[in-house]
VEXDO-834133 format. One record per residue (C-alpha): residue in three letters; x, y, z negated. Coordinates in steps of 0.02 Angstrom, whole numbers, padded with zeros to 5 digits, always signed. Layout:
BEGIN
ALAXYZ...
***
This chain:
BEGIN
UNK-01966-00844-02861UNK-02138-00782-02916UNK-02125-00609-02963UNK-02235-00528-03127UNK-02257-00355-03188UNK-02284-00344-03370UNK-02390-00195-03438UNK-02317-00099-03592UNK-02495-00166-03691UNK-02446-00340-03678UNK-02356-00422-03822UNK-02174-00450-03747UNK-02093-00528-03880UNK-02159-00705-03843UNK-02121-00672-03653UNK-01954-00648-03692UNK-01928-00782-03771UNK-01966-00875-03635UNK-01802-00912-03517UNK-01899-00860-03359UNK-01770-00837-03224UNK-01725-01035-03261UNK-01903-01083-03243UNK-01929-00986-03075UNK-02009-00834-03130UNK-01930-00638-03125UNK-02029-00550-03272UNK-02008-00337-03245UNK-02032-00241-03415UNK-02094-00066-03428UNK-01908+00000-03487UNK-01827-00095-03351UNK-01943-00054-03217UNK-01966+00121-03257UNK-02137+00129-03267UNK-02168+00151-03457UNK-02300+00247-03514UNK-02364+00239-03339UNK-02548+00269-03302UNK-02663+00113-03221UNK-02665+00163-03013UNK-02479+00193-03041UNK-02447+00024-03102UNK-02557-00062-02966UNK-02466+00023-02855UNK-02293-00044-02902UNK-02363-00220-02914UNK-02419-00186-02749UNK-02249-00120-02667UNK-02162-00252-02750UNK-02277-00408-02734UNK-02261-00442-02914UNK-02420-00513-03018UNK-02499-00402-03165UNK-02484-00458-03343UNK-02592-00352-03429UNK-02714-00344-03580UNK-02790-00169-03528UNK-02968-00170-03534UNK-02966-00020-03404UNK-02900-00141-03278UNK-03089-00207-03280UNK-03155-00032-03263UNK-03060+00003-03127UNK-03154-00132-03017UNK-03062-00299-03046UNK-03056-00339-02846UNK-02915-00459-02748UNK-02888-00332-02615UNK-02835-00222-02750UNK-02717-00333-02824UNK-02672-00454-02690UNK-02540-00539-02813UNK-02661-00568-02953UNK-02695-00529-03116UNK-02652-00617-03286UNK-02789-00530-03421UNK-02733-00567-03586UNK-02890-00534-03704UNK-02923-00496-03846UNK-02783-00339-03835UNK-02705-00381-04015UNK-02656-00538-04058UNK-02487-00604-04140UNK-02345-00682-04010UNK-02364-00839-04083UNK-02568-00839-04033UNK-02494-00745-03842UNK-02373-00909-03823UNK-02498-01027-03842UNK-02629-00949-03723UNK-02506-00931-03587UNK-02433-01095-03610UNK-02603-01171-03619UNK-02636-01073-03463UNK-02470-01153-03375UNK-02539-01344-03409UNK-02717-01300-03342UNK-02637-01221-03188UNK-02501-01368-03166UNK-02637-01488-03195UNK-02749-01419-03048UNK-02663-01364-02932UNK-02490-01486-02949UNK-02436-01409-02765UNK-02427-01238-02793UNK-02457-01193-02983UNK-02419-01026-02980UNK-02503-00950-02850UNK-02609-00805-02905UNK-02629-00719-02738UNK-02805-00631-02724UNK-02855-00701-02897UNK-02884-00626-03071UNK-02856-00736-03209UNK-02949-00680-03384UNK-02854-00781-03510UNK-02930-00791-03689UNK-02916-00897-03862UNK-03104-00979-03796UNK-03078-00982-03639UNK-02995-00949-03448UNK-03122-00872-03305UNK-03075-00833-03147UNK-03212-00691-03095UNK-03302-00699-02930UNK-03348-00564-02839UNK-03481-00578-02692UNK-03427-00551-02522UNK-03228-00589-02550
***
């Protein structure tokens, strides 16, 4: 089961929608993982300990040096921060057909990458040397 951890700035309503644990995935929430309100190193450090992916729309995540050895389960960045749930559903499900469509073997494998997930556009940032 492919574990995510979903930051408090994400839009959760759409996610929640979303029967997860049917599909394969275990989604943690900020008031069930107790880590609302939780600063940025804190939450890297429970996605981490618990080898869970980061769901996140924080622009500080890029500040703090957007690197795979610092999140070795990946990164989903949501941008722009605000948008409606209807606007979040699409992206991600958009997102779900490019990955199913590329990598049809193993989809949903986000280890050492960081995924920047916008209305225009997905990147996957490089950094030299990795």
């Amino acid at each position: 089961m492919i574990s995510f951890l979903v930051d408090e700035d994400v839009n959760q309503r759409p996610l929640r929608m979303i029967p997860a644990r049917e599909k394969g995935f275990d989604l943690l929430y900020p008031e069930e993982g107790d880590y609302k309100g939780a600063h940025d190193p804190e939450i890297r450090s429970l996605a981490k300990a618990q080898g869970r992916v980061i769901v996140t729309c924080d622009k500080d995540f890029a500040r703090s040096g957007l690197h795979p050895s610092v999140f070795p389960q990946g990164v989903l960045w949501i941008r722009p921060l605000r948008m409606g749930q209807k606007r979040v559903g699409e992206i991600l499900a958009r997102f779900c057909s490019f990955q199913l469509e590329q990598f049809p073997e193993n989809p949903y494998s986000f280890e050492g990458k960081i995924f920047e997930i916008s209305d225009q556009q997905l990147v996957i940032p490089t950094v030299d040397g990795s």
